[in-house]
C-alpha positions as CSV (number, residue, x, y, z in Angstrom):
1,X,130.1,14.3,70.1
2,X,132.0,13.0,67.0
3,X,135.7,13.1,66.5
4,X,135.8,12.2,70.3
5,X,139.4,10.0,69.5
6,X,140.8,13.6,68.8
7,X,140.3,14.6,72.3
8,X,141.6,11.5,73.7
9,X,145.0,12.6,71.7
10,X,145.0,16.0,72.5
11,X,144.6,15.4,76.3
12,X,148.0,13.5,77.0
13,X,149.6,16.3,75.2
14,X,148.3,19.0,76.6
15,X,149.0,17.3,80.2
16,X,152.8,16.8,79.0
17,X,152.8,20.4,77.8
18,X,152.9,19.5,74.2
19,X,150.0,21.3,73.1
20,X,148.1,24.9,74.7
21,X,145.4,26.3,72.5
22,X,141.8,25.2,71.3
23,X,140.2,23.3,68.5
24,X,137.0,24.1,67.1
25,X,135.9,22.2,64.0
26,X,131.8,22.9,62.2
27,X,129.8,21.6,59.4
28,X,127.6,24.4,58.4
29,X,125.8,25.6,62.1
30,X,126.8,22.2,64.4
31,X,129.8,22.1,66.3
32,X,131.7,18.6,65.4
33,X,134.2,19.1,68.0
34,X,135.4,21.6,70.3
35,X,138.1,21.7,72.9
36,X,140.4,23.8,75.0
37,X,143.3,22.4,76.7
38,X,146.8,24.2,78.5
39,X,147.1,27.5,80.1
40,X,146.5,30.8,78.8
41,X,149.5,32.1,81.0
42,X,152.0,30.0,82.5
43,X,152.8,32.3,84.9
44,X,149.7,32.7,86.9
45,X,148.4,29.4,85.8
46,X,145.4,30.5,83.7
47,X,143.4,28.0,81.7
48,X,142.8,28.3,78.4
49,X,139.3,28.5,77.8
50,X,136.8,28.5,75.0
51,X,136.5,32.3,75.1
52,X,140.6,33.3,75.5
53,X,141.9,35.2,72.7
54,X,145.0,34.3,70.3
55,X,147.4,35.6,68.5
56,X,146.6,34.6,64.7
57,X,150.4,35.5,63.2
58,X,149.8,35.2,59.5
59,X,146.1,34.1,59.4
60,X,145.8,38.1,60.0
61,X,146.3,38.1,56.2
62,X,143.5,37.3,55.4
63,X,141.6,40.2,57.6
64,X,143.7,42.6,55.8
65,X,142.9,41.3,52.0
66,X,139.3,41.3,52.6
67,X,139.4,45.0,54.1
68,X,141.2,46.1,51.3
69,X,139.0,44.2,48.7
70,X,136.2,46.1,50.4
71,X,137.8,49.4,49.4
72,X,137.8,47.8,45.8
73,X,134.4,46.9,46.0
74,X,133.7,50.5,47.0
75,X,135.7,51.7,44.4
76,X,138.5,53.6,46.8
77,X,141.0,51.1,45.2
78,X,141.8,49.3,42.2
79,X,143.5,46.6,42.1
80,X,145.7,47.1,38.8
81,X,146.7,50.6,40.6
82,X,150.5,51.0,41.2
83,X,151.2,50.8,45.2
84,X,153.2,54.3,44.4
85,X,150.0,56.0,43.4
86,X,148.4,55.0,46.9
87,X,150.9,54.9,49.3
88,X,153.8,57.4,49.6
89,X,157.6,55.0,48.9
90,X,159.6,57.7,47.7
91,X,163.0,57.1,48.4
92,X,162.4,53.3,48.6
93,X,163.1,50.2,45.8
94,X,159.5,49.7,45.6
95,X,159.0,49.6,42.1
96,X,156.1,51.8,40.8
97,X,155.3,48.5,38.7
98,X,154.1,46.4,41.8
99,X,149.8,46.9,42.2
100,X,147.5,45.9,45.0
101,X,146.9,42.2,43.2
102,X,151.1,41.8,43.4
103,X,150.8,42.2,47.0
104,X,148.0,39.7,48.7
105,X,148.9,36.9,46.2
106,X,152.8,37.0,47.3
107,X,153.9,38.1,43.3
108,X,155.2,41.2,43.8
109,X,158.9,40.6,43.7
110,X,159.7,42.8,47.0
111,X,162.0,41.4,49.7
112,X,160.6,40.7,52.5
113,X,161.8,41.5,56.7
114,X,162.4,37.8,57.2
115,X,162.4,35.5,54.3
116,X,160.9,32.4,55.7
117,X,160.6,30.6,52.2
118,X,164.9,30.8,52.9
119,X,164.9,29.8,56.3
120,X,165.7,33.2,58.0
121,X,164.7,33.4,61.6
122,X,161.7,35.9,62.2
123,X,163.2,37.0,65.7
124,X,166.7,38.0,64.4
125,X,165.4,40.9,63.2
126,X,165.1,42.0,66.6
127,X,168.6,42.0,67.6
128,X,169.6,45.7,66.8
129,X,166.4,47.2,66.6
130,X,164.1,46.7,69.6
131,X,160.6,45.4,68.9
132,X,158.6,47.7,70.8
133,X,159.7,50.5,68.3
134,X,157.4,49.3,65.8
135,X,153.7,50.5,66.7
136,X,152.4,52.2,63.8
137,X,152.0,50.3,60.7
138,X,154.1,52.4,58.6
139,X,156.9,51.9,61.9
140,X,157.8,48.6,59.6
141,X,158.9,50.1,56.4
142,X,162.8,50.7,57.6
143,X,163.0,46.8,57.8
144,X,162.5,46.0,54.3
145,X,161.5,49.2,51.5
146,X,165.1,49.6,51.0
147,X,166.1,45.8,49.9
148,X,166.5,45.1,46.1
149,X,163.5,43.4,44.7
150,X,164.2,39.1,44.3
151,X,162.3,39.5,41.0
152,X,160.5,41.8,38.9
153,X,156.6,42.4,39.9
154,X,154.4,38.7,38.5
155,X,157.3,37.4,37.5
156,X,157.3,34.8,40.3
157,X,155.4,33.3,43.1
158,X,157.1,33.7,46.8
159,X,155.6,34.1,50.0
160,X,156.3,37.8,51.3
161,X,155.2,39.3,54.8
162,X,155.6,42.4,54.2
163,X,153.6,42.9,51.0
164,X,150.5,42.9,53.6
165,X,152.5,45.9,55.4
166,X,152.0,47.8,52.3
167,X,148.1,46.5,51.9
168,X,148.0,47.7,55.4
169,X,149.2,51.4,54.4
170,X,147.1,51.3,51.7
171,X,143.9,50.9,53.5
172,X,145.3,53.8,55.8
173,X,146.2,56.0,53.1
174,X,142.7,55.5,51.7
175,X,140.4,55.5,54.8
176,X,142.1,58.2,56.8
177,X,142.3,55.9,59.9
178,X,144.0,53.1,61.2
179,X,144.6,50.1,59.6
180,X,143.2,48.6,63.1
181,X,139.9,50.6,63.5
182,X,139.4,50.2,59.2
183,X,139.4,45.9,60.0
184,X,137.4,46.4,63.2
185,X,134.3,47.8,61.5
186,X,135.3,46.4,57.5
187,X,135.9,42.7,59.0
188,X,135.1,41.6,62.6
189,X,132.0,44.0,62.9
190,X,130.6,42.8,59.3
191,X,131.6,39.2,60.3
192,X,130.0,38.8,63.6
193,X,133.7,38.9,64.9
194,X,132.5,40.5,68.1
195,X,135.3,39.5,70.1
196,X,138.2,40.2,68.2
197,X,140.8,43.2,68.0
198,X,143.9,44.5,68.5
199,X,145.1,43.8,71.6
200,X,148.6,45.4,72.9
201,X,150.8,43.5,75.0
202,X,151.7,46.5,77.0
203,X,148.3,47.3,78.3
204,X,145.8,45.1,80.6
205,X,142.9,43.9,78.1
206,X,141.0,40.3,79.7
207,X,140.7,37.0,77.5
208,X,144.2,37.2,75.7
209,X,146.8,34.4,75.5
210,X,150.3,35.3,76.5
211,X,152.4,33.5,74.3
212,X,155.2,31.0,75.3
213,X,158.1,28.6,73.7
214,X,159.9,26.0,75.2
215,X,163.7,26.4,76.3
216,X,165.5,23.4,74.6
217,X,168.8,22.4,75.3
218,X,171.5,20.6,72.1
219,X,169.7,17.4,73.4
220,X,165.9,19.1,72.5
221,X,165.0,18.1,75.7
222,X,162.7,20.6,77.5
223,X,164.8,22.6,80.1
224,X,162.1,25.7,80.8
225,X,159.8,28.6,79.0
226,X,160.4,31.8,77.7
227,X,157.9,34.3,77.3
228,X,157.3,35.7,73.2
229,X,157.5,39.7,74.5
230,X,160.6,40.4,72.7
231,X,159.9,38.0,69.7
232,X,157.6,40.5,67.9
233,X,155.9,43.7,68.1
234,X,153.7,44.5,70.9
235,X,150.9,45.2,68.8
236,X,149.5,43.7,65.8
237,X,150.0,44.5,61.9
238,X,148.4,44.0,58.4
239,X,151.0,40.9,58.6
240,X,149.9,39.4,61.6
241,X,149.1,40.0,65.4
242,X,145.0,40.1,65.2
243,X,143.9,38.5,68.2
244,X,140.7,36.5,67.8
245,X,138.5,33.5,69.7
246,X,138.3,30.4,67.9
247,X,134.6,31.0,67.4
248,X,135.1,34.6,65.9
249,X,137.9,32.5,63.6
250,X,135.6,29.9,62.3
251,X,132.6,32.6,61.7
252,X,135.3,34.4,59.1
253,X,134.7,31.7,56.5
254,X,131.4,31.2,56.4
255,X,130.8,35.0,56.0
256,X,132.7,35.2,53.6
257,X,131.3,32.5,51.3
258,X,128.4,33.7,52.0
259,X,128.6,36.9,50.2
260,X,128.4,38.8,53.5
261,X,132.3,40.6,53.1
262,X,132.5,41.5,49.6
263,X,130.9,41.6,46.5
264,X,129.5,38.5,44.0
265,X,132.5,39.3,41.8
266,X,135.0,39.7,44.7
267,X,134.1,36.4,46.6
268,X,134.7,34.6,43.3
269,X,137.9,36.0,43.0
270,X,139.0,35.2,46.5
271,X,137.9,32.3,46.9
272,X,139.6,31.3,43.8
273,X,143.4,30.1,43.5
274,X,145.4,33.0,41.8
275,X,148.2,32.1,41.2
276,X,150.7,28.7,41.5
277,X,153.3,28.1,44.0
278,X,154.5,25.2,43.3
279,X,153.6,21.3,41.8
280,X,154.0,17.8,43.6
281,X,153.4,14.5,42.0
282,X,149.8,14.4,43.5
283,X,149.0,17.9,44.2
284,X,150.0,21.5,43.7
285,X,149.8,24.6,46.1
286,X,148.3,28.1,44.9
287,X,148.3,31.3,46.3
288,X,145.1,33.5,46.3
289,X,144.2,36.9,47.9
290,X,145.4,35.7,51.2
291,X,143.9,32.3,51.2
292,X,146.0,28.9,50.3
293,X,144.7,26.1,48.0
294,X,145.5,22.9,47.8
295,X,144.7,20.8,44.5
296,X,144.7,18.0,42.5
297,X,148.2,18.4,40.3
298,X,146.3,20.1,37.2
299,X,144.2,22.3,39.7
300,X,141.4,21.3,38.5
301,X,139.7,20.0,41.9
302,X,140.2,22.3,45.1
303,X,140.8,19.7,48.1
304,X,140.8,23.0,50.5
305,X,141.8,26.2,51.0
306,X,143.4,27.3,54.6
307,X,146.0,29.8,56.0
308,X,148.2,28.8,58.6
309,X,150.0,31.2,61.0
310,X,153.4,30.9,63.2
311,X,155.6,33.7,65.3
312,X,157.3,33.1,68.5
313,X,155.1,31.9,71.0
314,X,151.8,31.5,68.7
315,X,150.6,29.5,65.8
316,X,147.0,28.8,64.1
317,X,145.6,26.8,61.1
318,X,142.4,28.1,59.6
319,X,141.2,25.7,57.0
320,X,138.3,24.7,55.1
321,X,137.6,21.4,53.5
322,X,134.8,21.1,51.0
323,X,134.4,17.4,51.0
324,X,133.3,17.5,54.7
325,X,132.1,21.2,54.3
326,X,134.1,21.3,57.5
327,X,135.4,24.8,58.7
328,X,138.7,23.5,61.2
329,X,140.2,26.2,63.7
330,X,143.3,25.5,65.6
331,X,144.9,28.4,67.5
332,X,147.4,28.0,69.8
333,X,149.9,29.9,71.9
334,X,153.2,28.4,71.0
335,X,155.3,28.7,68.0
336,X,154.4,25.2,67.0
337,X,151.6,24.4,68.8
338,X,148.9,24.2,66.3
C-alpha cells in the first residue's frame, strides 16, 4: 500500500501517546492509505478501530450548510432572506440585515460564544454556566444573541461559530423537526453516511470515541489525562459535535461533487470560494459555504479546499486536494491530535 512511510511515523507516536485517531486518505474508489492507531477510551483500554466514531468539532459545518442549502434548493429558504424572517431573535442584537449567505460564509458581523480568531478559550465559557444545560439547539442563544455585532452584516470576513447555531434554528424553524433528525435523513442518509449521528455522551451508544487531553505541567511535560465531559456540550450542534467514521467522512466529498446533495447550481456555489479571508505572499485563504480554500494569491487556481475541526478532547481535518484528486480524513480524539 502507498504512503506506507506515513505509517511508519504515525506508529511511534501513537505508542508515545502523541497521536489517537485514524487516517483514511482515497483517489476516486481506492484506498491509498488507511490506519487506526491509540485507544478509543483510555479508561477501559479500547482500541481505536477503523469503525469507532469521532467527534468532528467544526467539520459539523459543513453537514449543516449543505442541509440548509437543501432547503434552498427546495425552495423553503432563500438565501438573501433576513435570519429575522426565519427564525424568531426578538429581543436580541441580531440585526434584521444579516441573511442565510451572512451566516455559512462567516460575514455576518455577529459576535460569536468564543472568538477563536482572538484567542479566547472555548472551555471558559463553561465556568458559570454548566455544559450539560445546553441540549437543544436553541439552548445556545443566551451565550452570544445579546453581544453587539463586531461589524455590520458583509462588511467583513471573520470566522464565527455561532452563525451555524442560527443555520441550525433555521433548518428547525423550517422543517418542524430537529436540526439532528433534518441532517440525518438531508445529509448522512443521502450521503451513504450510514454510520453517523448524534451521539450523546450521557447515554450508552457502541463505536464512539471518548475524548481526552493531556495534563501538562509549566514545564509542558505530560503529567496525566483529563477526560473532555465538561469541555463542551454533551450533545452535538449545527456548530459541531456530529460524530462520524472516517469512511462516512471521506464519502461526504465525493457526494457532494458529485451532484448527489444539492442541486447543479448549488454544488457550484459551494464548492466555490465566497468570500476572502485573508492574503499571504504565496497564497490567500477564502471562506465558502462551510468549506475552506486555499489559492494561489490572485485566487485564480484552487490548491484545495478542507475544513478542519478542534474542541477539547477532539480534532479532525477533512480536505480535498485536486492535484492528487485525493480526499484526506484525519479524525482524532484529542484537542490536537489531528
Amino acid at each position: 500500500m502507498p504512503f506506507t512511510g506515513l505509517d511508519a511515523w504515525l506508529r511511534p507516536r501513537a505508542a508515545d501517546e502523541l497521536f489517537s485517531g485514524v487516517v483514511l486518505i482515497r483517489r476516486g474508489d481506492t484506498t491509498v492509505f488507511s490506519g487506526a492507531y491509540g485507544w478509543a477510551s483510555r479508561r477501559w483500554a479500547v482500541p481505536v478501530s477503523p469503525d469507532t466514531r469521532f467527534d468532528t468539532a467544526s467539520i459539523t459545518k459543513l453537514f449543516t450548510s449543505v442541509a440548509a442549502l437543501h432547503l434552498v434548493d427546495q425552495g423553503r429558504l432563500g438565501l438573501d432572506t433576513p435570519i429575522t424572517e426565519v427564525v424568531d431573535l426578538t429581543g436580541t442584537t441580531i440585526s434584521p440585515a444579516v441573511t442565510l449567505r451572512h451566516l455559512p460564509t462567516h460575514t455576518s458581523g455577529i459576535a460569536d460564544d468564543a472568538d477563536e480568531e482572538a484567542g479566547e478559550d472555548y472551555t471558559a465559557l463553561w465556568v458559570d454556566r454548566p455544559c450539560y444545560s445546553i441540549i437543544q439547539t436553541r439552548d445556545l442563544l443566551p451565550q452570544f444573541a445579546h453581544n453587539p455585532p463586531i461589524f455590520d452584516p458583509g462588511g467583513g470576513c471573520r470566522y464565527c461559530n455561532v452563525g451555524y447555531v442560527l443555520v441550525g434554528l433555521a433548518i428547525e424553524a423550517v422543517t418542524g423537526t430537529s436540526y439532528w433528525d433534518d441532517v440525518r435523513g438531508a445529509v448522512f442518509g443521502r450521503a451513504g453516511m450510514t454510520a453517523s449521528g448524534f451521539y450523546d455522551r450521557r447515554e450508552p451508544a457502541p463505536d464512539v470515541a471518548e475524548g481526552w487531553d493531556p495534563v501538562l505541567d509549566d514545564a509542558g511535560n505530560r503529567t496525566g489525562w483529563t477526560q473532555n465531559i465538561f469541555g463542551c456540550p454533551p450533545i452535538g450542534a449545527p456548530d459541531g459535535g456530529a460524530q462520524v467514521t472516517v469512511d462516512d467522512l471521506v464519502r461526504f466529498g465525493p457526494a457532494v461533487r458529485a451532484g448527489r446533495l444539492l442541486s447543479a447550481e448549488l454544488t457550484e456555489q459551494f464548492l466555490t470560494p465566497q468570500v476572502l479571508h485573508h492574503q499571504r505572499e504565496d497564497r490567500a485563504v477564502w471562506c465558502g459555504f462551510g468549506l475552506e480554500f486555499v489559492t494561489d494569491r490572485n485566487g485564480r487556481r484552487v490548491r484545495n479546499h478542507h475544513k478542519d475541526g478542534g474542541s477539547p478532547g477532539v480534532s479532525g481535518i477533512l480536505r480535498y486536494c485536486p492535484a492528487g484528486q485525493l480526499d484526506v480524513a484525519v479524525l482524532s480524539n484529542s484537542g490536537r491530535g489531528a
